[in-house]
mmCIF file of the N, C-alpha and C atoms, coordinates in Angstrom:
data_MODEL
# 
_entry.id   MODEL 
# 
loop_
_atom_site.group_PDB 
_atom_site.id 
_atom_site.type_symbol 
_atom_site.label_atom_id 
_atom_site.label_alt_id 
_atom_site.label_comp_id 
_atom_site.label_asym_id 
_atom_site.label_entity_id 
_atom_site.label_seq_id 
_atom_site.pdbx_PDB_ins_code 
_atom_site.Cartn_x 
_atom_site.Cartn_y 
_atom_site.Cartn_z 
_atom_site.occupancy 
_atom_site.B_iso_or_equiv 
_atom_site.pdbx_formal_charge 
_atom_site.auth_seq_id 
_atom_site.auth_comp_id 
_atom_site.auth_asym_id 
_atom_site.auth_atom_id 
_atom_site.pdbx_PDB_model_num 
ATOM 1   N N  . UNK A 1 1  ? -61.376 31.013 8.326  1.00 0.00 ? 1  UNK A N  1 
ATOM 2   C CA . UNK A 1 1  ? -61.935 30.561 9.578  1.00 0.00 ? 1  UNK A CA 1 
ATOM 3   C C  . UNK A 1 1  ? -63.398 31.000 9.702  1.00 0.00 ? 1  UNK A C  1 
ATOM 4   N N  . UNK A 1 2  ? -63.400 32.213 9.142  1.00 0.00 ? 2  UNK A N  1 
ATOM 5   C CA . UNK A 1 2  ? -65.037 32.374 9.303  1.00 0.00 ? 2  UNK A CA 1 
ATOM 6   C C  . UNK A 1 2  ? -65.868 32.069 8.352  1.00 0.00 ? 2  UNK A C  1 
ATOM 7   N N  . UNK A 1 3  ? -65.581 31.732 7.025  1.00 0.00 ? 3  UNK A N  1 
ATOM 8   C CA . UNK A 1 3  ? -66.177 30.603 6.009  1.00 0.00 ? 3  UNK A CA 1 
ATOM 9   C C  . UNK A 1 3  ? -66.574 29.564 6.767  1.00 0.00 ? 3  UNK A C  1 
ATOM 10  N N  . UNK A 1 4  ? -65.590 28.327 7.785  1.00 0.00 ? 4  UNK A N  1 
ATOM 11  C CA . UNK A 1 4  ? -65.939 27.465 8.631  1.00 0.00 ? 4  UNK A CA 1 
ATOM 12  C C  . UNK A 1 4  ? -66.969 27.953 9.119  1.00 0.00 ? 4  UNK A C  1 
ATOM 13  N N  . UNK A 1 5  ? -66.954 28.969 10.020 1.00 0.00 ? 5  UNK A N  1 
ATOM 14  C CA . UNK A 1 5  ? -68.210 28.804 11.050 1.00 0.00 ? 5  UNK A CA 1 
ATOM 15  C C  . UNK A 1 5  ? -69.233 29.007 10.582 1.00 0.00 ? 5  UNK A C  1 
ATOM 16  N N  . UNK A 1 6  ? -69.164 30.292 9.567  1.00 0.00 ? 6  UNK A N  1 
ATOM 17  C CA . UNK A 1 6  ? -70.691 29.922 9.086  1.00 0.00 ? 6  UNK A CA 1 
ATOM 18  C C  . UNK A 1 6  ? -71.075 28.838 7.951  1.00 0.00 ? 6  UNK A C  1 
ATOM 19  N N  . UNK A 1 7  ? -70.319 27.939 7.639  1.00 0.00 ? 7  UNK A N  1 
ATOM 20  C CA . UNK A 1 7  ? -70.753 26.295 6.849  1.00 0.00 ? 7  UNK A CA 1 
ATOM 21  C C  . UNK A 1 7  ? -71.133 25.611 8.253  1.00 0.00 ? 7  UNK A C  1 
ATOM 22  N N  . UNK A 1 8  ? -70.835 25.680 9.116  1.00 0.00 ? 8  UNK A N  1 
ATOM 23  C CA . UNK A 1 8  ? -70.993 24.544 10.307 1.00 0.00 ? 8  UNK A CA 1 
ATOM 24  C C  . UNK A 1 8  ? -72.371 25.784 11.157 1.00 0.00 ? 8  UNK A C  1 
ATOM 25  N N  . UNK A 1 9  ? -72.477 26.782 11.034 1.00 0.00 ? 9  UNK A N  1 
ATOM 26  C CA . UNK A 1 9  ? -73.598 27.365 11.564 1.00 0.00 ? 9  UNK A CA 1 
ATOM 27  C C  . UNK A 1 9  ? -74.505 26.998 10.441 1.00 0.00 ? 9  UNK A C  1 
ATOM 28  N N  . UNK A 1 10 ? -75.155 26.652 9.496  1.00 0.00 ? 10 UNK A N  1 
ATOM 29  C CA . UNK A 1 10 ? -75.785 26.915 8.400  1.00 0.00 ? 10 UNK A CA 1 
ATOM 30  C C  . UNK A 1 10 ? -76.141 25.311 8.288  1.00 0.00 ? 10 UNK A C  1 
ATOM 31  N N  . UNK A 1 11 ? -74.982 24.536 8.663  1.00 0.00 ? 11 UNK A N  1 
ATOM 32  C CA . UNK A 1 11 ? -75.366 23.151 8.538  1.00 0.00 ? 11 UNK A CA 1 
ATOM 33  C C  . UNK A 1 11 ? -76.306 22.574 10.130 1.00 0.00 ? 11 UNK A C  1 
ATOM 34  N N  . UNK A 1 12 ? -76.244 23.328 11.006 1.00 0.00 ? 12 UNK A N  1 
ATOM 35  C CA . UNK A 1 12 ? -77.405 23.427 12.182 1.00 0.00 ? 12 UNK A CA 1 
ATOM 36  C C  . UNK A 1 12 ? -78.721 23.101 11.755 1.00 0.00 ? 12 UNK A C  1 
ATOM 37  N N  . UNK A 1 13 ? -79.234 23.999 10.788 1.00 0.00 ? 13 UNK A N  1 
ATOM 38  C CA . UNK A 1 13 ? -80.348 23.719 9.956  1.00 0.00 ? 13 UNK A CA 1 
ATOM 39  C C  . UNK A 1 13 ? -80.843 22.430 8.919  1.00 0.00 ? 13 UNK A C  1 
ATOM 40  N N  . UNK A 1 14 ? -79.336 21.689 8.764  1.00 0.00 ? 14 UNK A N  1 
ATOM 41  C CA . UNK A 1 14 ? -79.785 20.711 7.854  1.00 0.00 ? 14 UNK A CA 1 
ATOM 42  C C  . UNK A 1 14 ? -79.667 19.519 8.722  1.00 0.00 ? 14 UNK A C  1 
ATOM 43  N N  . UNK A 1 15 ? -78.725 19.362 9.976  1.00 0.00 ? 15 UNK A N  1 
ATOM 44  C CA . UNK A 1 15 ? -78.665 18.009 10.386 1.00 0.00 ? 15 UNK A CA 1 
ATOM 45  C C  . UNK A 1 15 ? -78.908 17.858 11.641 1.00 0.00 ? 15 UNK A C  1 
ATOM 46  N N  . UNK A 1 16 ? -80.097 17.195 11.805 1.00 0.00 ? 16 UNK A N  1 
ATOM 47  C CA . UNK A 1 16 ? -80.922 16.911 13.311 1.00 0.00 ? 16 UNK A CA 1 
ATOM 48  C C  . UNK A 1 16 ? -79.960 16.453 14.303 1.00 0.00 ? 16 UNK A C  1 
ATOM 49  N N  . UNK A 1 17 ? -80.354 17.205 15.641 1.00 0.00 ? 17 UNK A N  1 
ATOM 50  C CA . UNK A 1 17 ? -79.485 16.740 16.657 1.00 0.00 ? 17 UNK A CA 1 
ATOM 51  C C  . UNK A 1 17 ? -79.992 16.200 17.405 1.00 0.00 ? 17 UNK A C  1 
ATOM 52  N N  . UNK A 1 18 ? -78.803 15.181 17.956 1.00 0.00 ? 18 UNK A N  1 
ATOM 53  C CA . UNK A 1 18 ? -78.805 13.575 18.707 1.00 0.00 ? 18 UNK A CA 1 
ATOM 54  C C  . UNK A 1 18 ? -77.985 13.849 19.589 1.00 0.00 ? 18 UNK A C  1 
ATOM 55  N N  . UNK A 1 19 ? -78.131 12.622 20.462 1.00 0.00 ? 19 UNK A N  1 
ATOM 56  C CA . UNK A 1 19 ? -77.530 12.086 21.074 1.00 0.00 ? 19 UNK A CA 1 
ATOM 57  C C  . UNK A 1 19 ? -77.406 10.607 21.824 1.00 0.00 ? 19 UNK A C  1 
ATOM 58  N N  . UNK A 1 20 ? -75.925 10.019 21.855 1.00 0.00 ? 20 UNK A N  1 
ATOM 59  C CA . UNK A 1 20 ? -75.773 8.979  22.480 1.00 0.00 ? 20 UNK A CA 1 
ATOM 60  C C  . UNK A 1 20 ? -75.767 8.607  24.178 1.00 0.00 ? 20 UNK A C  1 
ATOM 61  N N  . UNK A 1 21 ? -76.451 7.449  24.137 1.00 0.00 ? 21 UNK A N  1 
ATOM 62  C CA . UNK A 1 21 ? -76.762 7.252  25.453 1.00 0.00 ? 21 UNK A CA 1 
ATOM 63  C C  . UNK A 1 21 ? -75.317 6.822  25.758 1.00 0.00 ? 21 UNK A C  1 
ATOM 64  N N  . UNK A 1 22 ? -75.871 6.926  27.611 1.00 0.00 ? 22 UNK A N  1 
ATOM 65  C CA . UNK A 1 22 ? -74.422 6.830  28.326 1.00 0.00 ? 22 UNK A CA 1 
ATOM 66  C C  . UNK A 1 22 ? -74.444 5.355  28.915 1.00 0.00 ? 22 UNK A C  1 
ATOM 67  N N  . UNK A 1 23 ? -73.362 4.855  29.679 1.00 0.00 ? 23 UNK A N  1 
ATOM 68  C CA . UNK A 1 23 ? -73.751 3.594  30.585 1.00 0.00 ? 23 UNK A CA 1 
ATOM 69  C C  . UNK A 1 23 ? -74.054 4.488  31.962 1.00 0.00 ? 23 UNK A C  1 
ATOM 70  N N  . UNK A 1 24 ? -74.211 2.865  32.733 1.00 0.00 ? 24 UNK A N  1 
ATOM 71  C CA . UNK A 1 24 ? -74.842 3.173  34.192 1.00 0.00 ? 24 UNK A CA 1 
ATOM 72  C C  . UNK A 1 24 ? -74.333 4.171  34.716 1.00 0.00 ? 24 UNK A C  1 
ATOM 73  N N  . UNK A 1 25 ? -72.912 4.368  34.712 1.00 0.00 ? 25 UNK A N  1 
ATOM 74  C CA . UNK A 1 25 ? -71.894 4.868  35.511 1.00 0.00 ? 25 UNK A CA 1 
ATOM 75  C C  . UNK A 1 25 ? -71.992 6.945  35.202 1.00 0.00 ? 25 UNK A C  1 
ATOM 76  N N  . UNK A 1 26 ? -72.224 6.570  33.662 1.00 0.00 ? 26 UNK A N  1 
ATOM 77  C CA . UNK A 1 26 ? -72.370 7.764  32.803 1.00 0.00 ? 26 UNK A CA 1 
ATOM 78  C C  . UNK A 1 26 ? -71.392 8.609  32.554 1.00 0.00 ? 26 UNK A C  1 
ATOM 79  N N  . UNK A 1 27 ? -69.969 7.431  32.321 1.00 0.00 ? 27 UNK A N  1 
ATOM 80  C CA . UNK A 1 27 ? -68.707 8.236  31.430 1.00 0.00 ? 27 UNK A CA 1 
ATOM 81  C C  . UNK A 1 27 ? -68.975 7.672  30.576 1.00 0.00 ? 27 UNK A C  1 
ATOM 82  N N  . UNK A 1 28 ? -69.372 6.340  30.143 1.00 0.00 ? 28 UNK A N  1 
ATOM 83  C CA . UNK A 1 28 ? -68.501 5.912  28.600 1.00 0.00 ? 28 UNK A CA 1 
ATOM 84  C C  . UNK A 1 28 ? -70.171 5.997  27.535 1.00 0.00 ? 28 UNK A C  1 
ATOM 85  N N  . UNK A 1 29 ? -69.785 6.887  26.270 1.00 0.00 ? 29 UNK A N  1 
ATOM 86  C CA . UNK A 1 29 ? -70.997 6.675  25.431 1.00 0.00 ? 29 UNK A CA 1 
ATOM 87  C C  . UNK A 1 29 ? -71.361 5.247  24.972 1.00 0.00 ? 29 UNK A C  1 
ATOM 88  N N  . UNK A 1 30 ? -72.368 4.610  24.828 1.00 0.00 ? 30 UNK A N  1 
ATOM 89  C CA . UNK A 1 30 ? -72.588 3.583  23.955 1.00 0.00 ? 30 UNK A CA 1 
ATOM 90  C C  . UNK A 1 30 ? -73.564 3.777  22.388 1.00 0.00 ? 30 UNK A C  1 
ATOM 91  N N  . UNK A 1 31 ? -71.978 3.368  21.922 1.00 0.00 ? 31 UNK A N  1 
ATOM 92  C CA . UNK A 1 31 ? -72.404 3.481  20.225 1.00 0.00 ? 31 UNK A CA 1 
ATOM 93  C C  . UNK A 1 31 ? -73.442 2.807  19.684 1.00 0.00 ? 31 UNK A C  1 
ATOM 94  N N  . UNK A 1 32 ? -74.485 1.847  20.276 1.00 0.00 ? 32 UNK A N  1 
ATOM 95  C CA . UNK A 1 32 ? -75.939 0.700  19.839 1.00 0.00 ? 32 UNK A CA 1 
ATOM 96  C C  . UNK A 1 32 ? -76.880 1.963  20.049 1.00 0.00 ? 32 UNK A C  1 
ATOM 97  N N  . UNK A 1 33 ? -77.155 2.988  21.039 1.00 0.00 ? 33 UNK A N  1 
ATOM 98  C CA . UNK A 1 33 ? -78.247 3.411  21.068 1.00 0.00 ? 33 UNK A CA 1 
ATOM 99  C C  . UNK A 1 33 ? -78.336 5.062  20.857 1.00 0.00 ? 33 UNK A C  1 
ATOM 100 N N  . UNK A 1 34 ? -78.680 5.608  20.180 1.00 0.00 ? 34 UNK A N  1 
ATOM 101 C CA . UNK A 1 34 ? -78.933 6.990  19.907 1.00 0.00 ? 34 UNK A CA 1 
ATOM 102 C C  . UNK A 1 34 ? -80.291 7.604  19.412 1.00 0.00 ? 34 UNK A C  1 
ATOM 103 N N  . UNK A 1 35 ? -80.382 8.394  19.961 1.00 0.00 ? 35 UNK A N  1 
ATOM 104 C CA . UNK A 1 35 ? -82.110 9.358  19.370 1.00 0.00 ? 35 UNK A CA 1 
ATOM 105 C C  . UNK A 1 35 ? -81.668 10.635 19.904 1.00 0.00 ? 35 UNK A C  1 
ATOM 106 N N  . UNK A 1 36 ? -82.605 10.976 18.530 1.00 0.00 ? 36 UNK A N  1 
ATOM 107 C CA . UNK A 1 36 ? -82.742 12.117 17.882 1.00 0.00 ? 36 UNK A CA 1 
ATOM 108 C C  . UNK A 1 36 ? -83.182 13.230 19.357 1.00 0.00 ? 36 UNK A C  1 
ATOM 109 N N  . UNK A 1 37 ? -82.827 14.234 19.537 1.00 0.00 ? 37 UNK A N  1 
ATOM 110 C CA . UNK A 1 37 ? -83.617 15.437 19.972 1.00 0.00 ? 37 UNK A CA 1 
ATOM 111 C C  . UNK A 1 37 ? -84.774 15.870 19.564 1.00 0.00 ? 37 UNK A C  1 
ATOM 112 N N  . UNK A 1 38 ? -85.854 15.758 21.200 1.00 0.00 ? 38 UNK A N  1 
ATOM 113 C CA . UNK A 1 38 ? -87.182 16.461 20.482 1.00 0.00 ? 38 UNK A CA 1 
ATOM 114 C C  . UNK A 1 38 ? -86.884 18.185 19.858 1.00 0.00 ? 38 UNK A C  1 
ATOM 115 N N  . UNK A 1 39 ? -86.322 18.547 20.784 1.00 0.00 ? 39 UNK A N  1 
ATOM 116 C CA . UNK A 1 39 ? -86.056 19.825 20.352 1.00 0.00 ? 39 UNK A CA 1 
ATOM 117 C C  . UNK A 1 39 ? -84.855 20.072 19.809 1.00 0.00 ? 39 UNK A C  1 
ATOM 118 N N  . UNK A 1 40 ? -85.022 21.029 18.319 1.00 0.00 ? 40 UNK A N  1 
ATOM 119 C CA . UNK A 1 40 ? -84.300 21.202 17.648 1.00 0.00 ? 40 UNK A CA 1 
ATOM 120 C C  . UNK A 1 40 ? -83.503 22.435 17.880 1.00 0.00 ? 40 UNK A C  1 
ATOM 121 N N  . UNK A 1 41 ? -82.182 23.110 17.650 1.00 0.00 ? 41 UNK A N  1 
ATOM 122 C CA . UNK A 1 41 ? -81.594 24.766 18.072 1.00 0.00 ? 41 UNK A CA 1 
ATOM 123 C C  . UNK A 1 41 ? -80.735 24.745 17.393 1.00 0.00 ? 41 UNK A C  1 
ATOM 124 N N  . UNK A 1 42 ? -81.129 25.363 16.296 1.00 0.00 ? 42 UNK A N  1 
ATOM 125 C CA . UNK A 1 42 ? -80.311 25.826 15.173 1.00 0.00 ? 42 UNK A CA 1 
ATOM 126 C C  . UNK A 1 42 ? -79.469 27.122 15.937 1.00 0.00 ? 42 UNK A C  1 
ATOM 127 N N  . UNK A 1 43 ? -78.261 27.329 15.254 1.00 0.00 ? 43 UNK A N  1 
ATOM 128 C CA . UNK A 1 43 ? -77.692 28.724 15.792 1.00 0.00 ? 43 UNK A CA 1 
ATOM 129 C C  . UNK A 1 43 ? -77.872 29.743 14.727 1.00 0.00 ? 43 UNK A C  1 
ATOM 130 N N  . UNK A 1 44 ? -77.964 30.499 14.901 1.00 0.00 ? 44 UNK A N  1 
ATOM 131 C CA . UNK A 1 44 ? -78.495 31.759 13.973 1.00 0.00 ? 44 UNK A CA 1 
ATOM 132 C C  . UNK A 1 44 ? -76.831 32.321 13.914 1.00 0.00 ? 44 UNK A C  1 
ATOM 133 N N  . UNK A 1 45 ? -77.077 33.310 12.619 1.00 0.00 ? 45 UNK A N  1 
ATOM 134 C CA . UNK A 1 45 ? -75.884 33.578 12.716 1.00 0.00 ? 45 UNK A CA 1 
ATOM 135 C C  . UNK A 1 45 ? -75.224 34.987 13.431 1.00 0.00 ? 45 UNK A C  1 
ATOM 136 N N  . UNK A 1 46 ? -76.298 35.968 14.128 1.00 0.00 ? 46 UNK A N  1 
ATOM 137 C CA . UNK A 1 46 ? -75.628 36.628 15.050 1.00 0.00 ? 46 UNK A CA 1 
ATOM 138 C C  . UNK A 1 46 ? -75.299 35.858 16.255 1.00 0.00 ? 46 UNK A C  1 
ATOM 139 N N  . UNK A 1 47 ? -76.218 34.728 16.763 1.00 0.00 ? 47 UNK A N  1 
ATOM 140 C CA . UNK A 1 47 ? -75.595 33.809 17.587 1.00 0.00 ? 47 UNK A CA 1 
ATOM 141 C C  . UNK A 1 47 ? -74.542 33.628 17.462 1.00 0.00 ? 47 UNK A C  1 
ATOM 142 N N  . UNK A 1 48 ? -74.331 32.980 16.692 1.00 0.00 ? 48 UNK A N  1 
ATOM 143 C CA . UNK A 1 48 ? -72.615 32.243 16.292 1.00 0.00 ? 48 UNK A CA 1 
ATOM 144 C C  . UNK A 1 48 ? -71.660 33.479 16.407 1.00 0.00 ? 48 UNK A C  1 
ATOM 145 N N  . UNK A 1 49 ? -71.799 34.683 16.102 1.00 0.00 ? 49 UNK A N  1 
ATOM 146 C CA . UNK A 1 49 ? -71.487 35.711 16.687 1.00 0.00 ? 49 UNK A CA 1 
ATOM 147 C C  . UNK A 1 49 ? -70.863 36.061 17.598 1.00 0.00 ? 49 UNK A C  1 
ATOM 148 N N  . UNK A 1 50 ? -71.731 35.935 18.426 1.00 0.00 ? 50 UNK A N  1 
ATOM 149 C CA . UNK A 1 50 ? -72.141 36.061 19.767 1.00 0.00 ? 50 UNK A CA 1 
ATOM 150 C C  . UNK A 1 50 ? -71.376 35.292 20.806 1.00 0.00 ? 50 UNK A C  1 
ATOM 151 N N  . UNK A 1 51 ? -71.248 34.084 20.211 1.00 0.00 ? 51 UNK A N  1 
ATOM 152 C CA . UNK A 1 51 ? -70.721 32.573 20.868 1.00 0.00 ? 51 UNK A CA 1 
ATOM 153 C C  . UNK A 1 51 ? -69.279 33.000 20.273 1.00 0.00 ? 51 UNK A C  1 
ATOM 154 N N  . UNK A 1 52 ? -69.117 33.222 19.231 1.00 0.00 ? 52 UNK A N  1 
ATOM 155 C CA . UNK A 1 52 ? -67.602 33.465 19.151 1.00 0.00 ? 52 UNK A CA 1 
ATOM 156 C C  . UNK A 1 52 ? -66.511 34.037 20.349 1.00 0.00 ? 52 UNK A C  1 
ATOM 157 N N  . UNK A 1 53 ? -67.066 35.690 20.563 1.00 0.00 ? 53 UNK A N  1 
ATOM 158 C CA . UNK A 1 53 ? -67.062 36.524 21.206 1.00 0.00 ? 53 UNK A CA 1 
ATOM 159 C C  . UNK A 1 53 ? -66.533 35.527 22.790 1.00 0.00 ? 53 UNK A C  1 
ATOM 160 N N  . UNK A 1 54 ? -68.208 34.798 23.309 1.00 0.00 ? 54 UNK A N  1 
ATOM 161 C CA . UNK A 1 54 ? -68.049 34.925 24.534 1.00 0.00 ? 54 UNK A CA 1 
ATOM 162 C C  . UNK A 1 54 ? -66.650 33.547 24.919 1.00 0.00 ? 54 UNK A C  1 
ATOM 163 N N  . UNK A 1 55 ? -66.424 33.288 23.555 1.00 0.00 ? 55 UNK A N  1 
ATOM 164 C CA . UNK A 1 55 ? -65.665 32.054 23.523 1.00 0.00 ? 55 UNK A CA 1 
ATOM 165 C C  . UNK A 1 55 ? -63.740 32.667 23.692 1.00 0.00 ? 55 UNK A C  1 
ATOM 166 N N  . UNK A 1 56 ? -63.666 33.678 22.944 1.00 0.00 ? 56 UNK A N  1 
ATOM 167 C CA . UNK A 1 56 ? -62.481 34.503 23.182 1.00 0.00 ? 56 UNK A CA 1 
ATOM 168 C C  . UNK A 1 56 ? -62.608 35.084 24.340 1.00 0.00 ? 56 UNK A C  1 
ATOM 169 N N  . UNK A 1 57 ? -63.707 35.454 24.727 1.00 0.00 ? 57 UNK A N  1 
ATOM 170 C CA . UNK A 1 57 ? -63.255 36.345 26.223 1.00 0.00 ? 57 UNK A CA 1 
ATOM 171 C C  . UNK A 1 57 ? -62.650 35.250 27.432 1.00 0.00 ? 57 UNK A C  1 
ATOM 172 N N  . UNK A 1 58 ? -63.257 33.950 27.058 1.00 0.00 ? 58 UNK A N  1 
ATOM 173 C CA . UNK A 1 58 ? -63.046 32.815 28.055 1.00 0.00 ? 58 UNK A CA 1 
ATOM 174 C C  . UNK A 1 58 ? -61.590 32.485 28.027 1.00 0.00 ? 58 UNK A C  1 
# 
């Protein structure tokens, strides 16, 4: 399990994050339009850490 997180923390760094636009209403995603994030946030890996943690206490 913690092999996973840090392949999926580590892959933060390689694959730019997006997102899909919503409709009017703003439940349903629509799959035609997506862009990229200006800003990028990789998780570091005491982050991921960190996020583990506050994720078990929840």
């Amino acid at each position: 399990m913690v092999g996973l997180l840090l392949v999926v923390t580590l892959l933060t760094y390689i694959i730019p994050a997006g997102q899909y636009a919503r409709d009017t209403a703003g439940n349903i995603l629509t799959d035609d339009q997506f862009s990229y994030l200006d800003e990028q946030t990789p998780v570091s890996i005491l982050d991921m850490l960190m996020l583990l943690m506050d994720g078990l206490i929840s």
